[in-house]
Each structure stands twice: as structure tokens, then as C-alpha cells.
PDB file of N, CA, C, O and CB in Angstrom:
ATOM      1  N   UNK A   1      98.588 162.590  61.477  1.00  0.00           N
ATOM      2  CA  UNK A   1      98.403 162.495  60.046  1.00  0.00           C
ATOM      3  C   UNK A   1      97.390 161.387  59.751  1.00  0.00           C
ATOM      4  O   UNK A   1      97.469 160.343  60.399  1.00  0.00           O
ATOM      5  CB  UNK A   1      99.753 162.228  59.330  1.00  0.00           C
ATOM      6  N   UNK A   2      96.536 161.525  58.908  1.00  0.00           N
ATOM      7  CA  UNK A   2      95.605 160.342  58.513  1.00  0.00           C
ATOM      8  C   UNK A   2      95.806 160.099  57.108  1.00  0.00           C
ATOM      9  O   UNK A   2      95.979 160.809  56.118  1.00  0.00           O
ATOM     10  CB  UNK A   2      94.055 160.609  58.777  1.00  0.00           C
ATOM     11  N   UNK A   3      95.691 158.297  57.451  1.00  0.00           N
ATOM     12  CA  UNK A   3      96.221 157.839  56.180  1.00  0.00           C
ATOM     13  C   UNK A   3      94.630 157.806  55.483  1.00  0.00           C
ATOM     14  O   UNK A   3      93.654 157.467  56.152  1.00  0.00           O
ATOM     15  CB  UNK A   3      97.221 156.201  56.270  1.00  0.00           C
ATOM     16  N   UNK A   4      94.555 158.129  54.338  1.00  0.00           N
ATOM     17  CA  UNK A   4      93.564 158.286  53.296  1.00  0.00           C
ATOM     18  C   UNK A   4      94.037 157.019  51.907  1.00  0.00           C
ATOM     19  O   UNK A   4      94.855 157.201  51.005  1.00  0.00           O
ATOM     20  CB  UNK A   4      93.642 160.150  52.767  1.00  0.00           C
ATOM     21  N   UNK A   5      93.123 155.679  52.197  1.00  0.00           N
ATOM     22  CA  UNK A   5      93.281 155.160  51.021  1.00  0.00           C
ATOM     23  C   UNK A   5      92.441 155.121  50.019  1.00  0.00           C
ATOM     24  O   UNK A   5      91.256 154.920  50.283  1.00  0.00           O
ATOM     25  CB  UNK A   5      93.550 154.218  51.151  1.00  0.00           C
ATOM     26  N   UNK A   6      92.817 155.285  48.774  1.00  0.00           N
ATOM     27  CA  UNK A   6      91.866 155.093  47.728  1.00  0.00           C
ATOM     28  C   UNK A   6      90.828 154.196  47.390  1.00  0.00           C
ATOM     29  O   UNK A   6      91.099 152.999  47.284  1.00  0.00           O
ATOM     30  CB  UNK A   6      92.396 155.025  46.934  1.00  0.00           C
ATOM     31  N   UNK A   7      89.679 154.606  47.207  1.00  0.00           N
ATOM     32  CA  UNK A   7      88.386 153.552  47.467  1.00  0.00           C
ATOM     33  C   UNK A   7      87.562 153.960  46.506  1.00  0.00           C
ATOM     34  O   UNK A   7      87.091 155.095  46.579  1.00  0.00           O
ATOM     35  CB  UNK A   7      87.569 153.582  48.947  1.00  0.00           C
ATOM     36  N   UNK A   8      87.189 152.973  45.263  1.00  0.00           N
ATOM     37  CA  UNK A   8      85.863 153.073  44.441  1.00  0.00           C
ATOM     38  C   UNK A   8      84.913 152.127  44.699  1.00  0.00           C
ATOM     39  O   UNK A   8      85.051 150.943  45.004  1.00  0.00           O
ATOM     40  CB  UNK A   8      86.062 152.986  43.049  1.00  0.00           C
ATOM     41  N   UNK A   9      84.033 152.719  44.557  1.00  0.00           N
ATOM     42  CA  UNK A   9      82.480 151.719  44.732  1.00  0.00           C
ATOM     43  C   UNK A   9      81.841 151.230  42.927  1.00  0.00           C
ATOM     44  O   UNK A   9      81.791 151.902  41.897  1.00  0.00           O
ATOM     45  CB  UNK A   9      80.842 153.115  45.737  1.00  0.00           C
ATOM     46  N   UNK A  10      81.566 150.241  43.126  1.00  0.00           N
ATOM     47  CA  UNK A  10      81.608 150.178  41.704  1.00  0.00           C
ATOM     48  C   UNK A  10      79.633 150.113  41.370  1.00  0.00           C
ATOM     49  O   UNK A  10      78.962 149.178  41.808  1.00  0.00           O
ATOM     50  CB  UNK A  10      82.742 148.534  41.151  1.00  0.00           C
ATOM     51  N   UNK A  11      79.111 151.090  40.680  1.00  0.00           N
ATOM     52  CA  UNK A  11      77.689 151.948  40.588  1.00  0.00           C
ATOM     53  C   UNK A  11      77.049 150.826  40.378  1.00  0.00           C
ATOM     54  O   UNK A  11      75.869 150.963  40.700  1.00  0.00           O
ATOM     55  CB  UNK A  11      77.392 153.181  39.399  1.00  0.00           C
ATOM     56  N   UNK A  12      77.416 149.212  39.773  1.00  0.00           N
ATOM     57  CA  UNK A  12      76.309 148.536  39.021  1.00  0.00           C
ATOM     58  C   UNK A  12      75.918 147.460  40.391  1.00  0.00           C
ATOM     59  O   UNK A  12      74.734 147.242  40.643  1.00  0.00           O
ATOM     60  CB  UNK A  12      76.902 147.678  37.312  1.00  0.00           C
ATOM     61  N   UNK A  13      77.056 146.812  41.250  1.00  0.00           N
ATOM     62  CA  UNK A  13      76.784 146.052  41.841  1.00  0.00           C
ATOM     63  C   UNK A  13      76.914 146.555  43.280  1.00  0.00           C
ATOM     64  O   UNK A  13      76.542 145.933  44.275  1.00  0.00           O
ATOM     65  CB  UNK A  13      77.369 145.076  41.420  1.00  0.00           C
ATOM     66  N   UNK A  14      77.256 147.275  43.270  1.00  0.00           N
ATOM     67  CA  UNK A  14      77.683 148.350  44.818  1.00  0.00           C
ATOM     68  C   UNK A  14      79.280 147.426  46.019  1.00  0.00           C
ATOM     69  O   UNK A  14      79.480 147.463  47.233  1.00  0.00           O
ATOM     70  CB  UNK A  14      75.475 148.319  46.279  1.00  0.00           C
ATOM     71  N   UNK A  15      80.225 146.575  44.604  1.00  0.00           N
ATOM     72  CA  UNK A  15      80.941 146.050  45.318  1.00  0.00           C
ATOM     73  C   UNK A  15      82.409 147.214  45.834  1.00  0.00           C
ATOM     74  O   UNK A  15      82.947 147.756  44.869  1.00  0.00           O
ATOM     75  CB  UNK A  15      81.196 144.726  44.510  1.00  0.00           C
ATOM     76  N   UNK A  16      82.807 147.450  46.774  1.00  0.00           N
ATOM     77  CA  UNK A  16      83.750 148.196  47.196  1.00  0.00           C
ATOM     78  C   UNK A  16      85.008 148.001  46.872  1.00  0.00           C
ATOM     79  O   UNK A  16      85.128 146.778  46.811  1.00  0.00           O
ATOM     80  CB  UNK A  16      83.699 148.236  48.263  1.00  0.00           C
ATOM     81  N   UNK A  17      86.075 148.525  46.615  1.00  0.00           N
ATOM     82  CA  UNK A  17      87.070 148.570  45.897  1.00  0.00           C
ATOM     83  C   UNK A  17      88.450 149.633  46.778  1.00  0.00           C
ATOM     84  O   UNK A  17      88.391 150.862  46.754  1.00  0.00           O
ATOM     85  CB  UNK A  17      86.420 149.109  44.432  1.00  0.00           C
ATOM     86  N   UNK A  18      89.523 148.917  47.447  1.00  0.00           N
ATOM     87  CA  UNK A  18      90.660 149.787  48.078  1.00  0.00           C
ATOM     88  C   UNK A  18      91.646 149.490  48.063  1.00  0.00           C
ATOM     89  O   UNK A  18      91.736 148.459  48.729  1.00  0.00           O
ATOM     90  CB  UNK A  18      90.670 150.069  49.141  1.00  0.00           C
ATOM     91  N   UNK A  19      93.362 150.028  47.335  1.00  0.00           N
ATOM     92  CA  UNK A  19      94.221 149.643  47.642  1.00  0.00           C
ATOM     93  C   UNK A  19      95.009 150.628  47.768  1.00  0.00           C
ATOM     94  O   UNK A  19      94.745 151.730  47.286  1.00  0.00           O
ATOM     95  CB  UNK A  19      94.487 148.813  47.079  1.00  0.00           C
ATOM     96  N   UNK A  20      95.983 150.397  48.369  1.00  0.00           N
ATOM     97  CA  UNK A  20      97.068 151.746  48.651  1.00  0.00           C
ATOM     98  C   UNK A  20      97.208 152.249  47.738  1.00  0.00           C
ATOM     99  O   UNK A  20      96.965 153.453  47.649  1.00  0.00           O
ATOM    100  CB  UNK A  20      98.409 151.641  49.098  1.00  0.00           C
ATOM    101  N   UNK A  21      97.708 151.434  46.578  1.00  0.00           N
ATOM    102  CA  UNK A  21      98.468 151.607  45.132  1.00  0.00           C
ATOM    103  C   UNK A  21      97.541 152.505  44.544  1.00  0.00           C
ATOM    104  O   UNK A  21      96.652 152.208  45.342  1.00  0.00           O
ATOM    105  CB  UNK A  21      98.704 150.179  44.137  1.00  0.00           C
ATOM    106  N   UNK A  22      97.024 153.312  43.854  1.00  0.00           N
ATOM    107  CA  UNK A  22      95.964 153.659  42.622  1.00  0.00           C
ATOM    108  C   UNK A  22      96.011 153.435  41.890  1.00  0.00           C
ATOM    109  O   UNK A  22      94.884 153.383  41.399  1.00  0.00           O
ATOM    110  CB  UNK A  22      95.645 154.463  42.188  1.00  0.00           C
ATOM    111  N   UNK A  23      97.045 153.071  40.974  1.00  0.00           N
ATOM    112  CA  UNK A  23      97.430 152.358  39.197  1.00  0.00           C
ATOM    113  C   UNK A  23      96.813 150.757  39.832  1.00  0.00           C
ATOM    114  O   UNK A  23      96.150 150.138  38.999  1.00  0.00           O
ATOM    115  CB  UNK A  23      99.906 152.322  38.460  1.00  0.00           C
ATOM    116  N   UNK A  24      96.978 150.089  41.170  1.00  0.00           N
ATOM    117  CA  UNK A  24      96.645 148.966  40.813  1.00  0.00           C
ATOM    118  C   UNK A  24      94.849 148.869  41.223  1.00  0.00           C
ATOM    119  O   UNK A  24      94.109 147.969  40.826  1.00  0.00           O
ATOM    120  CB  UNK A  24      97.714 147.927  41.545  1.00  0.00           C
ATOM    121  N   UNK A  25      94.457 149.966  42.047  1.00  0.00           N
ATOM    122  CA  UNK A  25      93.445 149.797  42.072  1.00  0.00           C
ATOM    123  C   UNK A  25      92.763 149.989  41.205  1.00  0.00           C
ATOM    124  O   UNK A  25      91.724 149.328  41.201  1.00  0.00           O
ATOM    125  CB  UNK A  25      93.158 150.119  42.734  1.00  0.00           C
ATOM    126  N   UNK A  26      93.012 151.039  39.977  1.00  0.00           N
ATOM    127  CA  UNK A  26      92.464 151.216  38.779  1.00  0.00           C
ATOM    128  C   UNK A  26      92.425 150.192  37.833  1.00  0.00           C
ATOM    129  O   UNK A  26      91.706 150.348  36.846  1.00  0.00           O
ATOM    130  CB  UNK A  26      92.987 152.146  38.278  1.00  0.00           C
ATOM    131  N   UNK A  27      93.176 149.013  37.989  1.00  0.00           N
ATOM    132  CA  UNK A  27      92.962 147.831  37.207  1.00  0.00           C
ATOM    133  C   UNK A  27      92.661 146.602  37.879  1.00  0.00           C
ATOM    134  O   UNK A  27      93.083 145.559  37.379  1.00  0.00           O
ATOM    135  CB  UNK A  27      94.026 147.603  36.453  1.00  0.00           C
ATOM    136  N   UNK A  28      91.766 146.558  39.300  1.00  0.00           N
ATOM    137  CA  UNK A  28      91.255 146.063  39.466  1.00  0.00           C
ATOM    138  C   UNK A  28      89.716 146.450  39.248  1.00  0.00           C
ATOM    139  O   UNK A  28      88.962 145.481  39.160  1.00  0.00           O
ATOM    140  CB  UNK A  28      91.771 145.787  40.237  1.00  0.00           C
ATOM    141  N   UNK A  29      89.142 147.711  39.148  1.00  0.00           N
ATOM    142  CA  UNK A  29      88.287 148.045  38.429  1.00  0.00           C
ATOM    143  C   UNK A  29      88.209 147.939  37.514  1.00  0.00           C
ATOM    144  O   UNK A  29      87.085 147.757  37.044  1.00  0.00           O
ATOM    145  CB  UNK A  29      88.066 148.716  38.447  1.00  0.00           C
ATOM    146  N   UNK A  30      89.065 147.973  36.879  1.00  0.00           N
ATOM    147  CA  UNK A  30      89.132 147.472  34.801  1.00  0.00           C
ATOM    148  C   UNK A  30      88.775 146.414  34.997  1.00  0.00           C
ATOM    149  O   UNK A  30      87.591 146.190  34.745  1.00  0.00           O
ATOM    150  CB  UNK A  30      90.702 147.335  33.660  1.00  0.00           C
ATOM    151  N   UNK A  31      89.618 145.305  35.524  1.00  0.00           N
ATOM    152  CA  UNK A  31      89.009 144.137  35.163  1.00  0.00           C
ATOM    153  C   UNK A  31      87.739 143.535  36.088  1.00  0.00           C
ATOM    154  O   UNK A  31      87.183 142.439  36.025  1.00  0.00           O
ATOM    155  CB  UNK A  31      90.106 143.204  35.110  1.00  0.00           C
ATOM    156  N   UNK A  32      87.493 144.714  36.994  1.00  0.00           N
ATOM    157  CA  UNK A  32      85.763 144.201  37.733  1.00  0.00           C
ATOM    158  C   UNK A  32      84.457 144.548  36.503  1.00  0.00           C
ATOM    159  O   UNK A  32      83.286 144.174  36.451  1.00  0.00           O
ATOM    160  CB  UNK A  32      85.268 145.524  39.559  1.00  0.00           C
ATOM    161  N   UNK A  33      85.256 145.400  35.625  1.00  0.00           N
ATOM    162  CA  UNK A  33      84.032 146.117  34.713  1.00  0.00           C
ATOM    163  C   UNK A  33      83.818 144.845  33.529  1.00  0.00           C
ATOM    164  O   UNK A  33      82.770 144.659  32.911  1.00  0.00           O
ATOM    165  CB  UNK A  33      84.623 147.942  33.839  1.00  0.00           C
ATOM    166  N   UNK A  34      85.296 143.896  33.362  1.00  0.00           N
ATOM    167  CA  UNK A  34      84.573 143.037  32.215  1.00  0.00           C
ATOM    168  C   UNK A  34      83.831 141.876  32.782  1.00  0.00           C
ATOM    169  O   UNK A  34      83.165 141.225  31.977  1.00  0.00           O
ATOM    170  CB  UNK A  34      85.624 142.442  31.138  1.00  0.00           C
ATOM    171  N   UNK A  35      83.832 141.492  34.082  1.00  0.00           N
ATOM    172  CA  UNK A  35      83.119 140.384  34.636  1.00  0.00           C
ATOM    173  C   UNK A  35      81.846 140.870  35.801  1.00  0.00           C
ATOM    174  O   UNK A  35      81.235 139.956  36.356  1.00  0.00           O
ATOM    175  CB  UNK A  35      84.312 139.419  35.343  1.00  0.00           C
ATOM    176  N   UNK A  36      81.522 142.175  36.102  1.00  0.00           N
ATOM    177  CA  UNK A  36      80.597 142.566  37.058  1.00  0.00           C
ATOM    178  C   UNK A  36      79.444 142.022  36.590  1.00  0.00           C
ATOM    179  O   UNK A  36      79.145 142.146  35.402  1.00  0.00           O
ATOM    180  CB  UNK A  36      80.499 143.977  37.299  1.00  0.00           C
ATOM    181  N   UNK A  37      78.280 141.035  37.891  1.00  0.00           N
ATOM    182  CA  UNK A  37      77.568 140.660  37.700  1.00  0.00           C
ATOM    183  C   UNK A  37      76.067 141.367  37.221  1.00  0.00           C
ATOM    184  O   UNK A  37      75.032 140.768  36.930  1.00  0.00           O
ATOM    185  CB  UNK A  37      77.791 140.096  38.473  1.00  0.00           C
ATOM    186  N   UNK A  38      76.351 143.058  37.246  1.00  0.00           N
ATOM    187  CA  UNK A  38      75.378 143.853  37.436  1.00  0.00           C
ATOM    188  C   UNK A  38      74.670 143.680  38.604  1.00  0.00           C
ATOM    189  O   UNK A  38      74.486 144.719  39.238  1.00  0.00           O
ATOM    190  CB  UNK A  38      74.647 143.814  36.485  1.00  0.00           C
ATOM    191  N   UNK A  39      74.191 142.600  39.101  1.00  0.00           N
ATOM    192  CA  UNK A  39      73.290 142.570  39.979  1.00  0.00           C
ATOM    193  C   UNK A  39      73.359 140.845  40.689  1.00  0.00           C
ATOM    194  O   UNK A  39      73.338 139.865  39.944  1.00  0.00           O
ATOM    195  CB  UNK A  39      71.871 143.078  39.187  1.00  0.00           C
ATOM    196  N   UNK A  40      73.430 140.740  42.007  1.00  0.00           N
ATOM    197  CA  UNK A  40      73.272 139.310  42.586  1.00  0.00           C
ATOM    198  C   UNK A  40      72.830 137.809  41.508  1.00  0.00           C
ATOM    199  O   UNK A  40      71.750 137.792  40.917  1.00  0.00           O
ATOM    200  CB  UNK A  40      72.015 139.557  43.728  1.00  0.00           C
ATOM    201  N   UNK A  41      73.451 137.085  41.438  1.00  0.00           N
ATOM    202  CA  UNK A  41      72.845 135.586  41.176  1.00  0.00           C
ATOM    203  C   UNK A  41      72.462 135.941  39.754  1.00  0.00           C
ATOM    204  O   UNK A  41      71.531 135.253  39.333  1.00  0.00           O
ATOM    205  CB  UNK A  41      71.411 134.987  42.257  1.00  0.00           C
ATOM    206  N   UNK A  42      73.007 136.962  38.789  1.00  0.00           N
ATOM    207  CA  UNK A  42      73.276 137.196  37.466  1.00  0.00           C
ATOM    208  C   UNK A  42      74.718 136.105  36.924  1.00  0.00           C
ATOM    209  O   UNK A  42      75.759 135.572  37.310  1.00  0.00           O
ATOM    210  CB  UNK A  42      73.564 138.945  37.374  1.00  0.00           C
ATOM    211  N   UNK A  43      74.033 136.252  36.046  1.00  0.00           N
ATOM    212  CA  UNK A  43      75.655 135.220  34.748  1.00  0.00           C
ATOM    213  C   UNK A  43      76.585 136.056  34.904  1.00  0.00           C
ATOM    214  O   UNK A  43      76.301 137.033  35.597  1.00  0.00           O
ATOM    215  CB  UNK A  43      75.534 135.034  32.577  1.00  0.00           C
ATOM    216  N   UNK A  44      77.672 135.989  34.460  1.00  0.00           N
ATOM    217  CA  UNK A  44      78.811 136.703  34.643  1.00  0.00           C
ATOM    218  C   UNK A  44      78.705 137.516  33.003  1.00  0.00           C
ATOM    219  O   UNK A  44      77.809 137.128  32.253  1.00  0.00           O
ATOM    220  CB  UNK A  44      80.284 135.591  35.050  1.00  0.00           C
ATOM    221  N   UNK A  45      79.558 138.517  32.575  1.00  0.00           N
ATOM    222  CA  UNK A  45      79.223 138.998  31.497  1.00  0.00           C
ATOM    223  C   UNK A  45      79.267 138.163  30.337  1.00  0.00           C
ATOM    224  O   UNK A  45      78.345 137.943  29.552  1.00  0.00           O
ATOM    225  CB  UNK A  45      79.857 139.976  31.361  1.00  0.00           C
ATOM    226  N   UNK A  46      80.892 137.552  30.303  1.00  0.00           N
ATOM    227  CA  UNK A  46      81.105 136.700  29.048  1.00  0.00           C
ATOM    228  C   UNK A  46      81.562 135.436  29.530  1.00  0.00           C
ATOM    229  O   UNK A  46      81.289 134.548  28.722  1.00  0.00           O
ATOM    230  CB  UNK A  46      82.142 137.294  28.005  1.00  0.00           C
ATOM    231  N   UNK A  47      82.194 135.001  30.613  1.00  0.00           N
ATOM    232  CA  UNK A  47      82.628 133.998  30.835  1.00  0.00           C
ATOM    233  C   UNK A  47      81.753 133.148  31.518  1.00  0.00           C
ATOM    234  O   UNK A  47      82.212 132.006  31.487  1.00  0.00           O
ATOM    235  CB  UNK A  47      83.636 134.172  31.319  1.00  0.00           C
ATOM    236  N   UNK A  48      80.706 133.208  32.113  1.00  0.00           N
ATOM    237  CA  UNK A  48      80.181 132.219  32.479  1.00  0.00           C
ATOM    238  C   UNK A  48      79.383 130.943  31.650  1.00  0.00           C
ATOM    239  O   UNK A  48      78.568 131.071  30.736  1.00  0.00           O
ATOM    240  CB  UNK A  48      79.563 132.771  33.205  1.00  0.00           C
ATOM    241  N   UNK A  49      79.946 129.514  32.344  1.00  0.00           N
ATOM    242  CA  UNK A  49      79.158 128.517  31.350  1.00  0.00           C
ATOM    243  C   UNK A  49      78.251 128.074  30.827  1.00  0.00           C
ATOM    244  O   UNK A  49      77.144 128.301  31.317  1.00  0.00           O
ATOM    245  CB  UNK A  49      79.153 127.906  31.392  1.00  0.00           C
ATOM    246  N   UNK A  50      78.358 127.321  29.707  1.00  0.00           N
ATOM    247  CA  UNK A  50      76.979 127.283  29.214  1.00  0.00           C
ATOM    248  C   UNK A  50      76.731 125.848  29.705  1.00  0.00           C
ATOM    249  O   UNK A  50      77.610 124.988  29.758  1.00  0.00           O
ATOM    250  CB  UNK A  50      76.753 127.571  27.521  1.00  0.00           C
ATOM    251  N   UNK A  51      75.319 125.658  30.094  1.00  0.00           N
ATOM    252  CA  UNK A  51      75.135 124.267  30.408  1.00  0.00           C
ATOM    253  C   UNK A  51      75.253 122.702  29.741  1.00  0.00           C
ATOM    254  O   UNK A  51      75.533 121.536  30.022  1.00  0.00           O
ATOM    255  CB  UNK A  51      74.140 124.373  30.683  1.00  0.00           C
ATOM    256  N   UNK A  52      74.939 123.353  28.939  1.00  0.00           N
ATOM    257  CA  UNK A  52      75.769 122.295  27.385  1.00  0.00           C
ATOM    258  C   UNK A  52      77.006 122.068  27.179  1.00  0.00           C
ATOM    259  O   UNK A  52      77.319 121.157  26.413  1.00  0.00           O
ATOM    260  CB  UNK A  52      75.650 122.837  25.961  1.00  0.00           C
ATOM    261  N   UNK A  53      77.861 122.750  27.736  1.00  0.00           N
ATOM    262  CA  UNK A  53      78.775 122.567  27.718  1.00  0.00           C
ATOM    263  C   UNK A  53      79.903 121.979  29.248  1.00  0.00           C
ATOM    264  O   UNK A  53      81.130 122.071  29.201  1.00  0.00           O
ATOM    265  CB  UNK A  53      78.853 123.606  27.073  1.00  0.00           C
ATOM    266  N   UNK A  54      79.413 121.615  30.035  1.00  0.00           N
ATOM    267  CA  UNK A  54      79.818 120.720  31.593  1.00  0.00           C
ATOM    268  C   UNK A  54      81.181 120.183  30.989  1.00  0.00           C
ATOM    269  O   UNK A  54      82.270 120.497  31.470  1.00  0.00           O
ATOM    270  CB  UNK A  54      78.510 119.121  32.220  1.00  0.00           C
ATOM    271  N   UNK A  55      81.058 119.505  30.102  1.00  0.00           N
ATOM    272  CA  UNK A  55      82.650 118.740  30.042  1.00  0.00           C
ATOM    273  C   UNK A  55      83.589 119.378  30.194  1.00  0.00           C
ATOM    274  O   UNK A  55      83.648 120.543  29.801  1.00  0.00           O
ATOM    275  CB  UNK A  55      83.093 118.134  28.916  1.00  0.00           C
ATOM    276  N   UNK A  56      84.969 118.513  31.063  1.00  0.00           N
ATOM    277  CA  UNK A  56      86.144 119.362  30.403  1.00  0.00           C
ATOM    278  C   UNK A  56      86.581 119.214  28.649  1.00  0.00           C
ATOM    279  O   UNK A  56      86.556 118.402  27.724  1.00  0.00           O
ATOM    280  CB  UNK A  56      87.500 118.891  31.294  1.00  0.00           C
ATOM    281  N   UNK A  57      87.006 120.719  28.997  1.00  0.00           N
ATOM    282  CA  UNK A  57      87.398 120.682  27.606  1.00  0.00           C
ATOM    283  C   UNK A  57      89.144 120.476  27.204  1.00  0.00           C
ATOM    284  O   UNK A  57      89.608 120.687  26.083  1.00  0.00           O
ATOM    285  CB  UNK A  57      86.834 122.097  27.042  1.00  0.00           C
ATOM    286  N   UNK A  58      89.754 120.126  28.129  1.00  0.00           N
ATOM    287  CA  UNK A  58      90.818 118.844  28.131  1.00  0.00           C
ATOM    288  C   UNK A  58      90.944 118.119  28.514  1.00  0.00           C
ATOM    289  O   UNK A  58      91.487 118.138  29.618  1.00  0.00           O
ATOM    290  CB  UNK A  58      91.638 118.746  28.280  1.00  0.00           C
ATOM    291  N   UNK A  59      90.528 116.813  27.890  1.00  0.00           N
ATOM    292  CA  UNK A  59      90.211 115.354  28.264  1.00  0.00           C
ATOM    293  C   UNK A  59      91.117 114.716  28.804  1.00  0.00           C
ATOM    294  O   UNK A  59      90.966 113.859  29.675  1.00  0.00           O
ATOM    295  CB  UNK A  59      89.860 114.573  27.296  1.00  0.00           C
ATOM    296  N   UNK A  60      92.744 115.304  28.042  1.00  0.00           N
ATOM    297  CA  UNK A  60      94.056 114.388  28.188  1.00  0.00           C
ATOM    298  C   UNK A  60      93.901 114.899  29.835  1.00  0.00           C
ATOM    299  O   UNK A  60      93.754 114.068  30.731  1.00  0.00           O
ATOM    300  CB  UNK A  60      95.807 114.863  27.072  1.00  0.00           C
ATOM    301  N   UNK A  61      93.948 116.156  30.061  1.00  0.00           N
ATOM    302  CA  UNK A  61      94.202 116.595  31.517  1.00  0.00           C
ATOM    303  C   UNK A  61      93.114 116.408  32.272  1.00  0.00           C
ATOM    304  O   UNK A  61      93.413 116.524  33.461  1.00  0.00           O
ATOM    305  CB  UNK A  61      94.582 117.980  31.685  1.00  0.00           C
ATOM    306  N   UNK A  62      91.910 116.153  32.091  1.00  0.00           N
ATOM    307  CA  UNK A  62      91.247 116.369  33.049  1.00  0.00           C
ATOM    308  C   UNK A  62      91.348 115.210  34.535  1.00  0.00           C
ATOM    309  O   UNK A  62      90.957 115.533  35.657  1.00  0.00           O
ATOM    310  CB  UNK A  62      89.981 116.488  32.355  1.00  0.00           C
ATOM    311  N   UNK A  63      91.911 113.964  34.209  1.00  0.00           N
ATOM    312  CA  UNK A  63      92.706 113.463  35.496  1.00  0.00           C
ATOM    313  C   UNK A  63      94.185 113.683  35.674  1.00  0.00           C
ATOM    314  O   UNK A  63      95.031 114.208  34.950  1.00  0.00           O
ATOM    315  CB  UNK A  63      92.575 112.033  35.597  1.00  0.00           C
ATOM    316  N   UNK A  64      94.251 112.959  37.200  1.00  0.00           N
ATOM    317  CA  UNK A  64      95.835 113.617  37.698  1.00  0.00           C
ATOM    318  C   UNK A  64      96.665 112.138  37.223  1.00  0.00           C
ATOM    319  O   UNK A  64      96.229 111.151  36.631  1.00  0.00           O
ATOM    320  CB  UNK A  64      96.038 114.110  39.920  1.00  0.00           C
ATOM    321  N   UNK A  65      97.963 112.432  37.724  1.00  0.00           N
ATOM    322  CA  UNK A  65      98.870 111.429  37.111  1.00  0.00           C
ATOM    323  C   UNK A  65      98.158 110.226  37.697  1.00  0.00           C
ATOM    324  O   UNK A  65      98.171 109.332  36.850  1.00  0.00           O
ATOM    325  CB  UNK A  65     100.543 111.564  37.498  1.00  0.00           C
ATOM    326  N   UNK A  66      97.639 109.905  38.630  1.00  0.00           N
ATOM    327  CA  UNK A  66      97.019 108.465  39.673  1.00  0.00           C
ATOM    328  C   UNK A  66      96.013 108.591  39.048  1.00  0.00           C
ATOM    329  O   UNK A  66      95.292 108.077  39.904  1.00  0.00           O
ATOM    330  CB  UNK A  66      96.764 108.416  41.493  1.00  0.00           C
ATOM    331  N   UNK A  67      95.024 108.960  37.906  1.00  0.00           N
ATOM    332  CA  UNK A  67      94.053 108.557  37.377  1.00  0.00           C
ATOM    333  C   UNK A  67      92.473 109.189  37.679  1.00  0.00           C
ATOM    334  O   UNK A  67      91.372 109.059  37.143  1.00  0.00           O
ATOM    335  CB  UNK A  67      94.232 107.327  37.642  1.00  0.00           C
ATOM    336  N   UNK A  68      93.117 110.083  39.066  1.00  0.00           N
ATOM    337  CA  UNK A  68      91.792 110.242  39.628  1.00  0.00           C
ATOM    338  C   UNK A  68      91.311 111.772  39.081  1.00  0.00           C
ATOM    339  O   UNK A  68      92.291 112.500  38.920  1.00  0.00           O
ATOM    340  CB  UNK A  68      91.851 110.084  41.380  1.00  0.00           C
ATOM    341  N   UNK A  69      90.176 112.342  38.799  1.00  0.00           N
ATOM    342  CA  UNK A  69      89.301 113.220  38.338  1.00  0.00           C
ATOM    343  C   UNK A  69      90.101 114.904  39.273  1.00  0.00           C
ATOM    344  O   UNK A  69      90.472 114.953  40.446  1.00  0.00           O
ATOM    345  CB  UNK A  69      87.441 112.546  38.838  1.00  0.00           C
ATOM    346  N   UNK A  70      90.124 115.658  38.589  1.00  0.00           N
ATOM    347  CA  UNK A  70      90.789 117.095  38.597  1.00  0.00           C
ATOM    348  C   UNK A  70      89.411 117.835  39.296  1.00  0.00           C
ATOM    349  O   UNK A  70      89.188 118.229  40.441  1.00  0.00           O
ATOM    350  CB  UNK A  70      91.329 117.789  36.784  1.00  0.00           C
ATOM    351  N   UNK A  71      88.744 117.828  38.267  1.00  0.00           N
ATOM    352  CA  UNK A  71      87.909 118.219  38.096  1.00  0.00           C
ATOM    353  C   UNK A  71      86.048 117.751  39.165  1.00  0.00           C
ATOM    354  O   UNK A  71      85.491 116.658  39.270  1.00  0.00           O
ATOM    355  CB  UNK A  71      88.243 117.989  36.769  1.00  0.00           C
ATOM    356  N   UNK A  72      85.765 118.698  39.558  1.00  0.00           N
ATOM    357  CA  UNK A  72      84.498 117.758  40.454  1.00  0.00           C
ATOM    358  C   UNK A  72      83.185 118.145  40.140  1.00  0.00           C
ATOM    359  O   UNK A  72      82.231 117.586  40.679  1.00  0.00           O
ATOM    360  CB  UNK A  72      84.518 117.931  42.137  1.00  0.00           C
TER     361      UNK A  72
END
């Protein structure tokens, strides 16, 4: 018997996609479609930062209880 797992290729960036499950592989494609780079060393769709903006944007947290930086 051969096991056959489910596999999408995703058309914009040609990244490969397989899990046993199909409901979960289908929502790892959902959520590859809101962040796919289209293409190498592209921004991300919506989430990637803006350069103006570097700081954290929680100050209280951005060190640990000893004072030292979370963040690098």
C-alpha cells in the first residue's frame, strides 16, 4: 500500500506545503497566503516593519525582571 500525503505548492513563491491532516494543511496555506513573500528578499505582505518604527513598542516590557534588554 502507498501512503499518499497531501502536498500544495504554493504558485507565487514555489514554497512546498505537506501534512497528513488536509483541514490542517489547508490552513496552513490560508495563513501562507496572508504573509507570502511573492518572491525572495520581498517585505512581507502586511506585517513587516517599518524602519521608523525599530522601537519596542512596550517599553514597560521591553527588559527582563534583572534589567537586561529582551529585545536585540
Amino acid at each position: 500500500m502507498k501512503n499518499c500525503m497531501p502536498e500544495l505548492i504554493c504558485e507565487d513563491c514555489g514554497k512546498r506545503f505537506f501534512h497528513e491532516n488536509e483541514d490542517t494543511l489547508k490552513i496552513e496555506v490560508a495563513v501562507h497566503k496572508k504573509f507570502c513573500r511573492k518572491k525572495p528578499g520581498q517585505a512581507h505582505s502586511y506585517m513587516h516593519r517599518d524602519a521608523k518604527h525599530m522601537a519596542t513598542y512596550d517599553e514597560e516590557r521591553s527588559n527582563d525582571e534583572k534589567g537586561k534588554p529582551i529585545l536585540k
